[in-house]
Every structure is written in structure tokens, then in C-alpha cells.
N, C-alpha and C positions, 0 to 999 in steps of 0.2 A: 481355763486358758483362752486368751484371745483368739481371732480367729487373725490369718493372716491378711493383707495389704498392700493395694501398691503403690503406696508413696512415703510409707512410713514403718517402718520395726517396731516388732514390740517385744523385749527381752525380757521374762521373768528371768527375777536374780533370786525367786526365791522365799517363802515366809511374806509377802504380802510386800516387797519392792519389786516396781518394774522401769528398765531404760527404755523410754518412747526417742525413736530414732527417725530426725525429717531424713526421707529416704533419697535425693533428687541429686547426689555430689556432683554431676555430671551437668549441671546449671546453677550450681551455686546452692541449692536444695532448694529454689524458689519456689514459692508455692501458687499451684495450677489449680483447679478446679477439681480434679481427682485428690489435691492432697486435702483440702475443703472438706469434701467428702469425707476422705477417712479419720483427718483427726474430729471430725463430728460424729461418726460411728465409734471411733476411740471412748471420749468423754460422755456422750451417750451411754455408750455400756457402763465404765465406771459410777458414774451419777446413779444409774435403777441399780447396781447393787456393788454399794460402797465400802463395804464389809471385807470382801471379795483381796483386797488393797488396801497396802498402808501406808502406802508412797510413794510419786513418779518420778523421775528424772528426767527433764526432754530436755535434746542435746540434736546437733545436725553431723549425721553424716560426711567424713572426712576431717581435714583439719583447716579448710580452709574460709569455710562460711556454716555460721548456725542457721542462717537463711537468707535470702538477698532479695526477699521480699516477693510482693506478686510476681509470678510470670508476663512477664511486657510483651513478650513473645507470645505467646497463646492469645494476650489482651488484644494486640495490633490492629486487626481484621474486627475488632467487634461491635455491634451495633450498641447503641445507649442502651437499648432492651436487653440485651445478651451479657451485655458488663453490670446492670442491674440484676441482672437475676445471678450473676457471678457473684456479686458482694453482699446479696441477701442471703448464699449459701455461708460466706465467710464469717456473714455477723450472725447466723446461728452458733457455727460451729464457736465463734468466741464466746456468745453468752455461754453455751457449754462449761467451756473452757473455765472461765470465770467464775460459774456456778458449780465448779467441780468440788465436794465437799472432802476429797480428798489431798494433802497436802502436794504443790509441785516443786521440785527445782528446775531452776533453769542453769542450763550447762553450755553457757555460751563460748564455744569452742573456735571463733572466726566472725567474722562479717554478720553483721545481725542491724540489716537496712529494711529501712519502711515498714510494710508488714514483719517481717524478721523480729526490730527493734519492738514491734507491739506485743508479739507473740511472746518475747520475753519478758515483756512488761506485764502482762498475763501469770505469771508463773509467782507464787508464792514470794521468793527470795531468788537472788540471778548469784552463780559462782561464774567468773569470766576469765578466762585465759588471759597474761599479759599484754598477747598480741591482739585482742580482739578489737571490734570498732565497730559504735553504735550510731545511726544517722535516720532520722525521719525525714527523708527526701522529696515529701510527697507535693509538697507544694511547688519545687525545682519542674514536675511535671504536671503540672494543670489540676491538682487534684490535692486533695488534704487524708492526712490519718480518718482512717476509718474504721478503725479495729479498738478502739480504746483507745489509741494514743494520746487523745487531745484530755482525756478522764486520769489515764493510769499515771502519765510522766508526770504531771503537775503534782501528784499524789507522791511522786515519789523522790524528785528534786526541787520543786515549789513553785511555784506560778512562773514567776519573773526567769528564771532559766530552763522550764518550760518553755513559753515564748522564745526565746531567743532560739534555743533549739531546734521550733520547729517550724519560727519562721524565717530562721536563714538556711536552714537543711541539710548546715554542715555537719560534717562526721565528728564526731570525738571520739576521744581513746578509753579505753578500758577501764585508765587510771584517771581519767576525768570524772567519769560515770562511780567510781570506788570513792573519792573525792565529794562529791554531790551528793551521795547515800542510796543511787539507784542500784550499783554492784553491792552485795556482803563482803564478796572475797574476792581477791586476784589470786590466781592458782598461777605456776610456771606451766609453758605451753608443753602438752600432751598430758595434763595432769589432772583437767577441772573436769573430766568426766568421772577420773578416781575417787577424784574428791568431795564432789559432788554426792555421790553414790554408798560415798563414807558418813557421811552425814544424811541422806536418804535410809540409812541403815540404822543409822542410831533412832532417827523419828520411827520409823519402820519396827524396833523393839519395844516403844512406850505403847501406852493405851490406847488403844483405837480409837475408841468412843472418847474419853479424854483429849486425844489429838484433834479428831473429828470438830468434837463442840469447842475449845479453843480459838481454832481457824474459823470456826461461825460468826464465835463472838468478836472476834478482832474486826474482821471484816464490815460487818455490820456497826457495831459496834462504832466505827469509824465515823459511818455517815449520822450517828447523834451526836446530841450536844450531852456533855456528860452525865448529866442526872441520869438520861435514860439511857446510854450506854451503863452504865452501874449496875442498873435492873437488867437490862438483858444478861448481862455477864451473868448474874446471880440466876436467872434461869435457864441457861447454859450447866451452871456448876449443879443446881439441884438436882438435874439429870442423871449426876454420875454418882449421886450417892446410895442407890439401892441396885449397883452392878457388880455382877461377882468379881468385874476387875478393881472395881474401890476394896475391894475386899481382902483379894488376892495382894493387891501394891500392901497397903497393910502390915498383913501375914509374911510378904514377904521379907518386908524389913527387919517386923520384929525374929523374924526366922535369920536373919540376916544370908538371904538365896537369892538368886536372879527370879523377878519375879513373872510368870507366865501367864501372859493378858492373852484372853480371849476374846477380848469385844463382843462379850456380854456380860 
């Protein structure tokens, strides 16, 4: 069991699913220097032992904002050194994040601006409330995506409305983003944490190590040109054929029973 936090929740739901919750509704859950810290102690721990977890859900606290991006507020007063060493903390905790070999959703429940919108862009697949709105604002303020934004959105609605995106730094809707191919799902508002967690559930029952190397292969897999994506997949897959859970899936079929992965 995690240990606890102060800027963020961490809810075992149980069986190898947890909901990671930005803790801050009282500012929109923007994130400060403490939350820095903890979701990088978060995914830290995850990453050395991955086994442990089958699946996250990171959602923000309340209903009104999944994040609203840096703290401007804490930023204000700070010296170029002091903001530098703030965003060298940030872009730890996103390689984390990014390198977390366990599967995430993201549970966009409100407002998910700047850092917010990256953080989600981090996250495996995004499930979003009706009402939510996504906006990489950073250039509005003297400063650019710094968290993957300029890497993840292009990757995920394509160059050319990338650009547009995040160099005019309006907001869009939900249904723009579902539209584009950056949302999977629009859920009804109070509902994309259920749902989300409903589907964190189902991956959360399949093979670990299966699930595991999957998410390896895709990812990487991405940045080849296909010949050598093809090989990697295939040694990804050889992995998983001498585990008692290839074994078990199997068995269980032919048994016709739900089948009991152990991730080994």
C-alpha cells in the first residue's frame, strides 16, 4: 500500500487497480511544486515494482477542473533559478510518468489547461466528461508546453491541429478533442470516473505481463519505422510464452473458467 500525500490520493480499489486523485480542488488542483514531488514519488514507486499494480486511473478532485495547470500563484515571485529548478522537478516526474510501464487512464472530469492538458496527454487513453475543456495556454503567457505537450498532442491529433492548438491557445471542448482522436470516450458529467475505473477493471483482470509488454510494444514500437516495430513486437510476445499465465489463459479456456493470472 502507498504511503500517503499531500497533494494527491491514492485509492486502492483492490486486486492490482488504483484511483490516483490531484488533491488541490480548492485552486482548481493546479499543480505546485509539492504535487511535482508526489506524483514523482507516485510513479517512482510504481516503475521499481510494477508487479505490485495493474492499473491507474488519474482523475482531479472535485468536478470542476482535472487540473488548471501550473500554480501561477506559487510561480509569481520566482527567480529564473527557482522556476528552473521547479520545471526540472516537473520534467522528472513526467519522464516517470511516461515511462510508467503500467497501463493509465486518464479521467478528465473538468478543466484540464496547460500542464493539466499535458498531464492528460501522459496518460495511456483520456475518458472525458461532456463538460470538460482542454487548452495549452502556455504561449498566451510568455512560455511554451513543457511537459510533452509539443511531443504527446501532435501524436495524438496530428501535426497541423497540433499547431493550431498550441499556437493560438484556445480552449476546446471535450467533443472537439473525441472528434480529433485525443478523447476515447465522452462519458455524461459525474460518470467518467465510473467509467473510467470500469474499464481500469477489465485491463486490471487480463495478464499482467501480457498487459505489461503490449503497452511496451506499442509505445516504442511507435517511434520505428515498421520493419523494426514487427521485431520488437515479436520480442515482446516471446516473453510471454514460457509464463504460467500463457499457460493458465489456455487452461482456462479450454476449461471454459475465468482465468487467474498471476503475473508470472
Amino acid at each position: 500500500m502507498m504511503r500517503q500525500y499531500e497533494t494527491v490520493l491514492v485509492d486502492d480499489r483492490g486486486e492490482g487497480l488504483l484511483l490516483l486523485t490531484l488533491n488541490r480542488p480548492q485552486v482548481a488542483n493546479a499543480m505546485n511544486t509539492q504535487m511535482g514531488r508526489d506524483l514523482l514519488a507516485v510513479f517512482d514507486e510504481v516503475n521499481a515494482a510494477p508487479a505490485k499494480q495493474r492499473c491507474i486511473v488519474l482523475t482531479g478532485a472535485g468536478e470542476r477542473a482535472f487540473c488548471a495547470g501550473g500554480d501561477l500563484k506559487e510561480r509569481h515571485e520566482m527567480t529564473d533559478g527557482a522556476w528552473q529548478d521547479q520545471h526540472l522537478l516537473f520534467e522528472r516526474m513526467i519522464r516517470a510518468f511516461i515511462g510508467c510501464p503500467v497501463p493509465v487512464i486518464g479521467a478528465v472530469n473538468g478543466a484540464a489547461f496547460a500542464g493539466g492538458c499535458e498531464l492528460a496527454l501522459c496518460c495511456d487513453f483520456i475518458y472525458a466528461a461532456e463538460t470538460a475543456r482542454f487548452a495549452l495556454t502556455e504561449v498566451t503567457l510568455g512560455i511554451m508546453p513543457g511537459a510533452g505537450g509539443t511531443q504527446n498532442l501532435p501524436r495524438a491529433v496530428g501535426e497541423r491541429r497540433a499547431k493550431e492548438i498550441i499556437l493560438t491557445g484556445r480552449p476546446f471542448t471535450a467533443a472537439e478533442a473525441y472528434d480529433w482522436g485525443m478523447v476515447n470516450r465522452l462519458c455524461a458529467a459525474g460518470r467518467v470516473v465510473e467509467e473510467a475505473l470500469g474499464t481500469g477493471r477489465c485491463i486490471a483482470d487480463n495478464a499482467p505481463l501480457s498487459v505489461r509488454q503490449a503497452k511496451h510494444a506499442i509505445h516504442f514500437g511507435m517511434q520505428m519505422e515498421l520493419a523494426n516495430g514487427m521485431l520488437f513486437e515479436i520480442e515482446a510476445y516471446n516473453r510471454m510464452v514460457p509464463t504460467e499465465d500463457r499457460r493458465e489463459g489456455i487452461a482456462a479456456f479450454n476449461e471454459k473458467r475465468k482465468p487467474r493470472f498471476k503475473g508470472r
